[in-house]
C-alpha positions as CSV (number, residue, x, y, z in Angstrom):
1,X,-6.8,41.4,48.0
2,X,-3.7,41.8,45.4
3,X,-5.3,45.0,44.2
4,X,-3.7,46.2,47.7
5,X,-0.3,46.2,45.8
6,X,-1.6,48.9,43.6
7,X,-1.4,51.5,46.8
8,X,2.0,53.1,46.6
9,X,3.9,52.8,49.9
10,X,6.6,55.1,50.5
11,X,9.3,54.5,53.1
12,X,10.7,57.6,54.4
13,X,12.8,58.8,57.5
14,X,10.4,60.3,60.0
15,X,11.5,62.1,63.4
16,X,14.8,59.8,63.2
17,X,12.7,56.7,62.4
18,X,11.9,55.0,58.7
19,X,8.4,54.9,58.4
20,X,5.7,53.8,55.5
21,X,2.9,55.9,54.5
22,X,0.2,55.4,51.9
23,X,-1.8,58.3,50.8
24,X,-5.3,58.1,52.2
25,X,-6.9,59.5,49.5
26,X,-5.9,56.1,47.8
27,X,-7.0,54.2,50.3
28,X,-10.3,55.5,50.8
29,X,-10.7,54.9,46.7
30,X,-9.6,50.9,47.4
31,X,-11.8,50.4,50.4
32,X,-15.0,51.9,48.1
33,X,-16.1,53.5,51.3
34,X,-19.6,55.4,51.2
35,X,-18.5,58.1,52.3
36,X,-17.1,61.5,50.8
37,X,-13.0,61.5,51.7
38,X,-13.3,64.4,54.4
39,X,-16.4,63.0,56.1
40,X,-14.4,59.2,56.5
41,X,-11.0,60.4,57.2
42,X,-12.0,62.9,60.0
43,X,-13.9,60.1,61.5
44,X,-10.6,57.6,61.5
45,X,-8.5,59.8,63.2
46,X,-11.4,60.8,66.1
47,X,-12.3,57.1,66.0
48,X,-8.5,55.7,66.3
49,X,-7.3,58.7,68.4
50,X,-4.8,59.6,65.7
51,X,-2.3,62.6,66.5
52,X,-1.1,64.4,63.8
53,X,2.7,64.5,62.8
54,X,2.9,61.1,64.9
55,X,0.5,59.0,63.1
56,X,-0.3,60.9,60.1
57,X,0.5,63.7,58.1
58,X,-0.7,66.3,56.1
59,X,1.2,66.7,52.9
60,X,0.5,69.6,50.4
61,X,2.0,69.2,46.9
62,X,4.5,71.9,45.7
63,X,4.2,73.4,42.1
64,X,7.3,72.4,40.5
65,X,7.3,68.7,41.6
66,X,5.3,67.5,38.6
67,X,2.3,69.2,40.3
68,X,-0.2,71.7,38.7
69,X,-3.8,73.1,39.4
70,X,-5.9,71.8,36.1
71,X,-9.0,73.9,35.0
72,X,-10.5,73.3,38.4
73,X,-8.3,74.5,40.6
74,X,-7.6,70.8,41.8
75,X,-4.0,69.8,42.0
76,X,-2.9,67.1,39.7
77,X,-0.1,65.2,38.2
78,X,1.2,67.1,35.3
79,X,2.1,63.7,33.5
80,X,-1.3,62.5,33.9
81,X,-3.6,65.5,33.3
């Protein structure tokens, strides 16, 4: 269970309220679902009646903020790729 602590949590002021957010993407990785990432988080927010901008949100790197697309096309972190 301590390789929990190796999600990042970040605190930030939502709608007027500090809230903590995880990136699911990391999540997914640490719960070594079965499933491909789309296919399991589609199904949590049906499943848990999630509404967007209230329970989750969708966040899209911006070039310039240590992001860039690698050969792929897939956005990484320019101090790890």
């Amino acid at each position: 269970m301590n390789d929990l602590i190796n999600i990042k949590v970040i605190q930030k002021d939502f709608n007027g309220e500090k809230k903590r957010f995880v990136n699911a993407r990391e999540l997914h990785s640490w719960l070594k679902v079965g499933r491909d990432f789309s296919t399991w988080i589609k199904d949590r927010i049906n499943k848990y009646d999630f509404t967007e901008n209230l329970d989750y949100f969708i966040a899209f790197p911006q070039f310039g903020d240590g992001q860039k697309p690698n050969k792929t096309g897939r956005i990484v972190d320019s101090k790890i790729d």
